[in-house]
mmCIF file of the N, C-alpha and C atoms, coordinates in Angstrom:
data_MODEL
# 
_entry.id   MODEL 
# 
loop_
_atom_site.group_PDB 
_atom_site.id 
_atom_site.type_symbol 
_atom_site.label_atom_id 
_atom_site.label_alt_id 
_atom_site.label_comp_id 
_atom_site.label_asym_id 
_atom_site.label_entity_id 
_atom_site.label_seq_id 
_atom_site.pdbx_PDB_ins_code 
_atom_site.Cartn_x 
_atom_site.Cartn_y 
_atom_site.Cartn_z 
_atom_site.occupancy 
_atom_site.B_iso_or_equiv 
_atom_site.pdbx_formal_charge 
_atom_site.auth_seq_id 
_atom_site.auth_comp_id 
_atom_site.auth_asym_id 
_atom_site.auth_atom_id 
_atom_site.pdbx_PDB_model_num 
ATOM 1   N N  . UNK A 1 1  ? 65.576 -102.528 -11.984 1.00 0.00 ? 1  UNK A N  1 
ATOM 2   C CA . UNK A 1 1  ? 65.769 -103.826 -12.582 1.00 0.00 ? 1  UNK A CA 1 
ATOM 3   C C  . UNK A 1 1  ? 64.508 -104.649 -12.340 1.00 0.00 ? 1  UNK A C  1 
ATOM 4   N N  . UNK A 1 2  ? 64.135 -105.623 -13.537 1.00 0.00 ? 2  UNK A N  1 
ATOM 5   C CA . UNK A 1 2  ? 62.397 -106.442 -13.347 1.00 0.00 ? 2  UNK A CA 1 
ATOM 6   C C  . UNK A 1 2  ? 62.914 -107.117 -12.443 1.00 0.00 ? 2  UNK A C  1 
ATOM 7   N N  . UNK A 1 3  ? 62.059 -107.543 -11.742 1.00 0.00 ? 3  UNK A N  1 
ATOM 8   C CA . UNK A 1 3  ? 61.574 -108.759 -11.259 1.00 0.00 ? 3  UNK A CA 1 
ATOM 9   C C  . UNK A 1 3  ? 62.239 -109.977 -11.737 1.00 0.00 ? 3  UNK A C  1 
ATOM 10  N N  . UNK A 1 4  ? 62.561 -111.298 -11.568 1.00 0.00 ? 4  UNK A N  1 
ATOM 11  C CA . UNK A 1 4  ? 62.313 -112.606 -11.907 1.00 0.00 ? 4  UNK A CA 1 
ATOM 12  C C  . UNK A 1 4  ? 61.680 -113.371 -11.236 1.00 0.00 ? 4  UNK A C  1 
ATOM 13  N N  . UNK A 1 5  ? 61.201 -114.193 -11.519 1.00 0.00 ? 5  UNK A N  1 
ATOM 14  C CA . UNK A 1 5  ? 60.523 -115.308 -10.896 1.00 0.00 ? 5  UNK A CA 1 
ATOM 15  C C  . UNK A 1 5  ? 61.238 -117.020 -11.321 1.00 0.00 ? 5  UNK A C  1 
ATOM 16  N N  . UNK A 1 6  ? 61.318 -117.683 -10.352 1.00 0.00 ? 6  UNK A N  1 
ATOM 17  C CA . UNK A 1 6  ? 61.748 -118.957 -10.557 1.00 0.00 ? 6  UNK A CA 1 
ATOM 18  C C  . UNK A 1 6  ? 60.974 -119.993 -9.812  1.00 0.00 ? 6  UNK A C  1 
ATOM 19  N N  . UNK A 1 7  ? 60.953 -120.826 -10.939 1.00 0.00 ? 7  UNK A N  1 
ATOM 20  C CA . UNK A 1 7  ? 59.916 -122.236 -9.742  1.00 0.00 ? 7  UNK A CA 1 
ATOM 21  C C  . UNK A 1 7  ? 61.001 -123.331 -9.497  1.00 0.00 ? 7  UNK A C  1 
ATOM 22  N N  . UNK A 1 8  ? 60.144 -124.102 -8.180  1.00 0.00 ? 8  UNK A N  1 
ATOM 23  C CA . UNK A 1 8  ? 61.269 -124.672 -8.104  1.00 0.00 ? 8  UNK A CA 1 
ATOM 24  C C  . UNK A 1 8  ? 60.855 -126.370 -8.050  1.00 0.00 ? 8  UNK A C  1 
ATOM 25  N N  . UNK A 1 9  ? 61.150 -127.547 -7.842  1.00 0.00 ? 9  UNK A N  1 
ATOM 26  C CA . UNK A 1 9  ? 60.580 -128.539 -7.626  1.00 0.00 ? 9  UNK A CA 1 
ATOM 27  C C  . UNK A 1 9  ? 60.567 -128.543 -6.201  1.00 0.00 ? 9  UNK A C  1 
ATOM 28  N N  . UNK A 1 10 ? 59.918 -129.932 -5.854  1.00 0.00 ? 10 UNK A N  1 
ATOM 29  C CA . UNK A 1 10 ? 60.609 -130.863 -4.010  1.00 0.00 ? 10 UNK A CA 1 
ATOM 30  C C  . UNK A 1 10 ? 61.653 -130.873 -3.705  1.00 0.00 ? 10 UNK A C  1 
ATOM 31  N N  . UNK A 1 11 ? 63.010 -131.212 -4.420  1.00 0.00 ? 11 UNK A N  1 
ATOM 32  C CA . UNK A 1 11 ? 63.799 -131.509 -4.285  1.00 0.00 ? 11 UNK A CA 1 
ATOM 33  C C  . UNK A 1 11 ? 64.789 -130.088 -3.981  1.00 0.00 ? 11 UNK A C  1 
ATOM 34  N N  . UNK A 1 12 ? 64.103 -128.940 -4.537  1.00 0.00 ? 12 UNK A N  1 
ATOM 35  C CA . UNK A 1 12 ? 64.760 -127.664 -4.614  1.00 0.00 ? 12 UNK A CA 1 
ATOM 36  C C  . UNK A 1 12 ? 65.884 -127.477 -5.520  1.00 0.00 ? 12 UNK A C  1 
ATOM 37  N N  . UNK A 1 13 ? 65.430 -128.337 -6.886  1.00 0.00 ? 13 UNK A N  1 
ATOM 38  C CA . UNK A 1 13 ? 66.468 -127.954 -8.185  1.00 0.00 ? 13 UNK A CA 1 
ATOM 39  C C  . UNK A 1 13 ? 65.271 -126.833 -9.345  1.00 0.00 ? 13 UNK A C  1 
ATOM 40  N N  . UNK A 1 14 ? 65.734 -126.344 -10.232 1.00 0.00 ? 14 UNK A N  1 
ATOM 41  C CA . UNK A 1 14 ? 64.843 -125.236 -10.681 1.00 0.00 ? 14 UNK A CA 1 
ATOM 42  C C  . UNK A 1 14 ? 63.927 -125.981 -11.705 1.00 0.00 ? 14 UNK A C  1 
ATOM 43  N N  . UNK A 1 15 ? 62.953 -126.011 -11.763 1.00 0.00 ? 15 UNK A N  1 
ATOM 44  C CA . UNK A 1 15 ? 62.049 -126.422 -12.897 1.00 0.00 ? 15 UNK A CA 1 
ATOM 45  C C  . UNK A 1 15 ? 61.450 -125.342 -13.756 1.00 0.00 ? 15 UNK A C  1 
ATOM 46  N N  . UNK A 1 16 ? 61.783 -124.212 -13.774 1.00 0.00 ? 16 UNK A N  1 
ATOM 47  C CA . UNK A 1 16 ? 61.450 -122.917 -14.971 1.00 0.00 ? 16 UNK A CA 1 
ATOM 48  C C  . UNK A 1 16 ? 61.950 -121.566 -14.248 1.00 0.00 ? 16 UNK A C  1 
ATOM 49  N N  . UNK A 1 17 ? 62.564 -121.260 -15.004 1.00 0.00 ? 17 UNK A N  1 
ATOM 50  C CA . UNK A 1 17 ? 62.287 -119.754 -14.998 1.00 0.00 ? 17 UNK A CA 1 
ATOM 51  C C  . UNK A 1 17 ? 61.725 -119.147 -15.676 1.00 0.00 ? 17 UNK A C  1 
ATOM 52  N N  . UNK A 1 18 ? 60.636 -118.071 -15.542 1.00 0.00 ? 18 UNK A N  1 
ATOM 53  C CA . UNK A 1 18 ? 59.914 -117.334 -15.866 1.00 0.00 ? 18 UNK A CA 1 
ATOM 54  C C  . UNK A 1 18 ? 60.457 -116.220 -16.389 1.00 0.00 ? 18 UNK A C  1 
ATOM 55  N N  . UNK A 1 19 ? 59.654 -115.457 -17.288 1.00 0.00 ? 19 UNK A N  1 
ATOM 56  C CA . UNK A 1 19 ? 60.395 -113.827 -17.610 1.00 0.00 ? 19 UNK A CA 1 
ATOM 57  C C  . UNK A 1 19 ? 59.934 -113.263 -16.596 1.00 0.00 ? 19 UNK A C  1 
ATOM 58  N N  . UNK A 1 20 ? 61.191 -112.304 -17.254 1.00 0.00 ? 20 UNK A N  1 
ATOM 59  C CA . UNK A 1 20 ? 61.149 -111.104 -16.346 1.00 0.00 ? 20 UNK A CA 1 
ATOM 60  C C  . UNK A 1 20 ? 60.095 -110.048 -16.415 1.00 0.00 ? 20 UNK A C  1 
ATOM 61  N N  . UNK A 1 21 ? 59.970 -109.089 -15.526 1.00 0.00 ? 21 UNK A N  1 
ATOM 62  C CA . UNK A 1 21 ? 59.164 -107.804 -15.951 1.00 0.00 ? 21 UNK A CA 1 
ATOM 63  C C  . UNK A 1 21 ? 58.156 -107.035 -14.589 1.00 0.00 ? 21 UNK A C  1 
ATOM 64  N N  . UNK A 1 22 ? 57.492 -106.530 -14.481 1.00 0.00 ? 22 UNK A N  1 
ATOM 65  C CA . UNK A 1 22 ? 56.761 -106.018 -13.225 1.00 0.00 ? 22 UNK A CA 1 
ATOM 66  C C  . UNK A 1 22 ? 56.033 -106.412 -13.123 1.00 0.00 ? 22 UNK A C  1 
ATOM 67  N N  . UNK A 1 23 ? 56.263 -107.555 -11.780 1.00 0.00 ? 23 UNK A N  1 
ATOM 68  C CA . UNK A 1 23 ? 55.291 -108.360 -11.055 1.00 0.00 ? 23 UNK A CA 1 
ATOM 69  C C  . UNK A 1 23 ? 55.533 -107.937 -9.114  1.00 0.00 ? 23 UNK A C  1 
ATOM 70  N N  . UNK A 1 24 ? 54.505 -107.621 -8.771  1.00 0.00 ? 24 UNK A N  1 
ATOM 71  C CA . UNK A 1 24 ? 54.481 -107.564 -6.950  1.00 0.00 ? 24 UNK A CA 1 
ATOM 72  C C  . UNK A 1 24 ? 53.374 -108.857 -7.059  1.00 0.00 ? 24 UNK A C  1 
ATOM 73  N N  . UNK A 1 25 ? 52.722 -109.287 -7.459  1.00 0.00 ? 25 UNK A N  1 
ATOM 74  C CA . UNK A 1 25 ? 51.956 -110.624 -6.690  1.00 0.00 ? 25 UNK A CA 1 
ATOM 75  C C  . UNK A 1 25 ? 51.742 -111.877 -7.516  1.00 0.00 ? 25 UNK A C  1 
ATOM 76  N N  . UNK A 1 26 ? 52.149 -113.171 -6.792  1.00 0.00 ? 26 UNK A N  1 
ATOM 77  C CA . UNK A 1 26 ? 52.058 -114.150 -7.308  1.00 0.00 ? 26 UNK A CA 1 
ATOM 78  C C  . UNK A 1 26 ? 50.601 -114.830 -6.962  1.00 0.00 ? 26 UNK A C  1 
ATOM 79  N N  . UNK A 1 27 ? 50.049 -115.538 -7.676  1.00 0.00 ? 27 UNK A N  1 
ATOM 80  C CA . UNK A 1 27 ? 48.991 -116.517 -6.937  1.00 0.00 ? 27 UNK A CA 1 
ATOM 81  C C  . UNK A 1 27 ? 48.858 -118.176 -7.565  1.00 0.00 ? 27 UNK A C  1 
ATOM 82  N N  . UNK A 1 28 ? 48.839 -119.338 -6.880  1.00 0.00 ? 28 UNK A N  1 
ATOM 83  C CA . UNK A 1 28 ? 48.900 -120.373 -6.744  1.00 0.00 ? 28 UNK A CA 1 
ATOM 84  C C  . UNK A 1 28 ? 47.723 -121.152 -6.952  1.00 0.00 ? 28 UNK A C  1 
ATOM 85  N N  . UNK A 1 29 ? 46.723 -122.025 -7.385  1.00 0.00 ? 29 UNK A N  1 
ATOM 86  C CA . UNK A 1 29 ? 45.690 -122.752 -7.413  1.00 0.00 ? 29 UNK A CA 1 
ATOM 87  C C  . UNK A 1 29 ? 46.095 -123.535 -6.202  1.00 0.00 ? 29 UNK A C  1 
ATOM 88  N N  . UNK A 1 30 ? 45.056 -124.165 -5.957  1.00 0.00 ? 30 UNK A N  1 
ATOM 89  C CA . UNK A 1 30 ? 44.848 -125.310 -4.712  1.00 0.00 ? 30 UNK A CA 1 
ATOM 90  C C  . UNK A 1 30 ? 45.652 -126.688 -5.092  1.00 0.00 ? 30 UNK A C  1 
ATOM 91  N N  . UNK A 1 31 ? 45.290 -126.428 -5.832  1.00 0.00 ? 31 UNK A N  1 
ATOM 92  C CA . UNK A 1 31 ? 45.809 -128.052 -6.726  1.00 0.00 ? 31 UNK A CA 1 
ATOM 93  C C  . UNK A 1 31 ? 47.121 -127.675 -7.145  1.00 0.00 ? 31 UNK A C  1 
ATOM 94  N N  . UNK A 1 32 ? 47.960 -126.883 -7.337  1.00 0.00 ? 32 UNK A N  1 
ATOM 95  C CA . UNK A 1 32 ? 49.265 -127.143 -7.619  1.00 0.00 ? 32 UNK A CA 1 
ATOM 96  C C  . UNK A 1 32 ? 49.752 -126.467 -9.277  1.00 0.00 ? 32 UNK A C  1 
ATOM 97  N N  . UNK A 1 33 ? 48.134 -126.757 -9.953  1.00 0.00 ? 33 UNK A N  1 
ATOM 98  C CA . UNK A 1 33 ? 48.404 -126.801 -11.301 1.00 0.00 ? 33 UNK A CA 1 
ATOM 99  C C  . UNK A 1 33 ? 48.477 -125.350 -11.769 1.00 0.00 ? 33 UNK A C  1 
ATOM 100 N N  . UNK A 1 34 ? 48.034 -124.571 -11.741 1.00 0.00 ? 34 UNK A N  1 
ATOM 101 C CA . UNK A 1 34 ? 48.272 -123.033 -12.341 1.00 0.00 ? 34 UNK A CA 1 
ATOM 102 C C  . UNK A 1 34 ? 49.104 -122.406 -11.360 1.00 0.00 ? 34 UNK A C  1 
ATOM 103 N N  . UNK A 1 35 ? 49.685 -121.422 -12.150 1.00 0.00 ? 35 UNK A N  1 
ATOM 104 C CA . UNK A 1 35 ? 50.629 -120.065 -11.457 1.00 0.00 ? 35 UNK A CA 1 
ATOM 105 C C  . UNK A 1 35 ? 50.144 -118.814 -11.745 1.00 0.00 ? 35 UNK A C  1 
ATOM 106 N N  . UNK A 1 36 ? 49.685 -117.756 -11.827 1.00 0.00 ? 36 UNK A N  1 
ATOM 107 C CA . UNK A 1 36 ? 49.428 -116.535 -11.934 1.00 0.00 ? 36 UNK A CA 1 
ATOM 108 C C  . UNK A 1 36 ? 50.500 -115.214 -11.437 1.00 0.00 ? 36 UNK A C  1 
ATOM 109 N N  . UNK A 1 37 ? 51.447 -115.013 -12.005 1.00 0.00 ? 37 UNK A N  1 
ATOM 110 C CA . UNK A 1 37 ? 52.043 -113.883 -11.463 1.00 0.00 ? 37 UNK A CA 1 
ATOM 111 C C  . UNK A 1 37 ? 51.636 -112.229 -12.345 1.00 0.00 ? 37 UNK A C  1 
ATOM 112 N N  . UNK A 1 38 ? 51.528 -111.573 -11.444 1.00 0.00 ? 38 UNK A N  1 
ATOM 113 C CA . UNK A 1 38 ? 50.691 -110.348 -11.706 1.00 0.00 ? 38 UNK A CA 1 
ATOM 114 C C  . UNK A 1 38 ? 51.078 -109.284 -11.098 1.00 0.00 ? 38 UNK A C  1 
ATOM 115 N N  . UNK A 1 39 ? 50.910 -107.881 -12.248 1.00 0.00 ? 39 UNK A N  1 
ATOM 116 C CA . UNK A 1 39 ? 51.856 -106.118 -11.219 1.00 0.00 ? 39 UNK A CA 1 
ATOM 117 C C  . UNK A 1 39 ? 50.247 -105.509 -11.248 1.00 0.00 ? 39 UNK A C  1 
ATOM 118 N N  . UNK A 1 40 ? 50.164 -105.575 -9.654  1.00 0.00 ? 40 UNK A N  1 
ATOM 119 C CA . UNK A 1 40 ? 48.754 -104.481 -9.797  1.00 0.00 ? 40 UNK A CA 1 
ATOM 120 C C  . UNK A 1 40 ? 49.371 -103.791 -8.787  1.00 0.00 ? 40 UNK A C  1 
ATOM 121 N N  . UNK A 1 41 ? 48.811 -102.852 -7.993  1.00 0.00 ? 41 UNK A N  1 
ATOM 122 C CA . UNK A 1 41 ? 48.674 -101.429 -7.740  1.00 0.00 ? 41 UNK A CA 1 
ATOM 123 C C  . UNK A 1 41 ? 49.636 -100.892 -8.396  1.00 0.00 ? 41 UNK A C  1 
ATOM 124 N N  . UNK A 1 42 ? 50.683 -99.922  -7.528  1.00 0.00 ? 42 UNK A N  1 
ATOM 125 C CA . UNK A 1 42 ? 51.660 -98.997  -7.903  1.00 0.00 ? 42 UNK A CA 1 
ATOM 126 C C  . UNK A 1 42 ? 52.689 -100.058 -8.985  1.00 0.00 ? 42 UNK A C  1 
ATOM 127 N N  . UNK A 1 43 ? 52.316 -100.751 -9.191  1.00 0.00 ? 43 UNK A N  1 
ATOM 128 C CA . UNK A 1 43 ? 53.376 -101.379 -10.399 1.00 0.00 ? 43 UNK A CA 1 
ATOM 129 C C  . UNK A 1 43 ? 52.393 -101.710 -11.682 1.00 0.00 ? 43 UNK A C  1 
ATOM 130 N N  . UNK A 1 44 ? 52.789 -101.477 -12.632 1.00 0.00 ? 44 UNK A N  1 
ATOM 131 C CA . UNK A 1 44 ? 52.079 -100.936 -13.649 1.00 0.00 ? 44 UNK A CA 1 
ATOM 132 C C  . UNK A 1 44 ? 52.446 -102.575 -14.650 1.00 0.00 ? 44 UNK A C  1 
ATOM 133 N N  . UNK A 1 45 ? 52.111 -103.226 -14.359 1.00 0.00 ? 45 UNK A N  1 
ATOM 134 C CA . UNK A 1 45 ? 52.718 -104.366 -14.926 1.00 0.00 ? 45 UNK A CA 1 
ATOM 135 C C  . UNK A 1 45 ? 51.293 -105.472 -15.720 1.00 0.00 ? 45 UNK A C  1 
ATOM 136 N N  . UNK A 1 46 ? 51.581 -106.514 -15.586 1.00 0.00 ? 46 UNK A N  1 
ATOM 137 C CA . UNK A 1 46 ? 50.687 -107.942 -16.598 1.00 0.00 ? 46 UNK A CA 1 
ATOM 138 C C  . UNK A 1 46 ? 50.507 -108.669 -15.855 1.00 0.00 ? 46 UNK A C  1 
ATOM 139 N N  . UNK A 1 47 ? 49.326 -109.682 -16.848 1.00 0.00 ? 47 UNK A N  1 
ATOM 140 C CA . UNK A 1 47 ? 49.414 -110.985 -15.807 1.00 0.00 ? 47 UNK A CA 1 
ATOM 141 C C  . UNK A 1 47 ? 49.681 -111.667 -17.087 1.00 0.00 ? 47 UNK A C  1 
ATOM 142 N N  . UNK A 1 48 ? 50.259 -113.087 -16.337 1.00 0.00 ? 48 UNK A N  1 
ATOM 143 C CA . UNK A 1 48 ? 50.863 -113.937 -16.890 1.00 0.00 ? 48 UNK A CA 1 
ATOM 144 C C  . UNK A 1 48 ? 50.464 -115.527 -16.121 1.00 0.00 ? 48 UNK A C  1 
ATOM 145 N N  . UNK A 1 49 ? 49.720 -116.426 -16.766 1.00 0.00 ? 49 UNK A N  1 
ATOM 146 C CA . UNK A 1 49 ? 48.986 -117.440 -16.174 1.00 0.00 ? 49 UNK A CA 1 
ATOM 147 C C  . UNK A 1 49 ? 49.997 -118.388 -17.056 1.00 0.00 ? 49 UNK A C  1 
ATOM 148 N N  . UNK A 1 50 ? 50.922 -119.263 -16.165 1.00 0.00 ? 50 UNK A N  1 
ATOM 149 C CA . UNK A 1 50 ? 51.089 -120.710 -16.487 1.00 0.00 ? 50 UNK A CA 1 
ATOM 150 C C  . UNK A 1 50 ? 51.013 -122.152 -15.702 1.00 0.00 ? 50 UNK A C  1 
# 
């Protein structure tokens, strides 16, 4: 079964869910503003920048 990913706010109510699909690593900007979730090694997966 994929992956999901969910963001969340401060408050800890959901502000997006993301699709699904093969992701092992997320990455974050400094600033808050981009998301990058990404399937590299043994997971054969995408990246996906929002």
């Amino acid at each position: 079964m994929p992956s999901k990913a969910t963001v969340f706010n401060s408050k800890c109510d959901i502000a997006w869910e993301l699709s699904s699909g093969a992701k092992n690593v997320a990455y974050y900007s400094f600033d808050g503003i981009h998301l990058a979730l990404c399937g590299f090694g043994n997971v054969a997966g995408n990246m996906e920048i929002w």
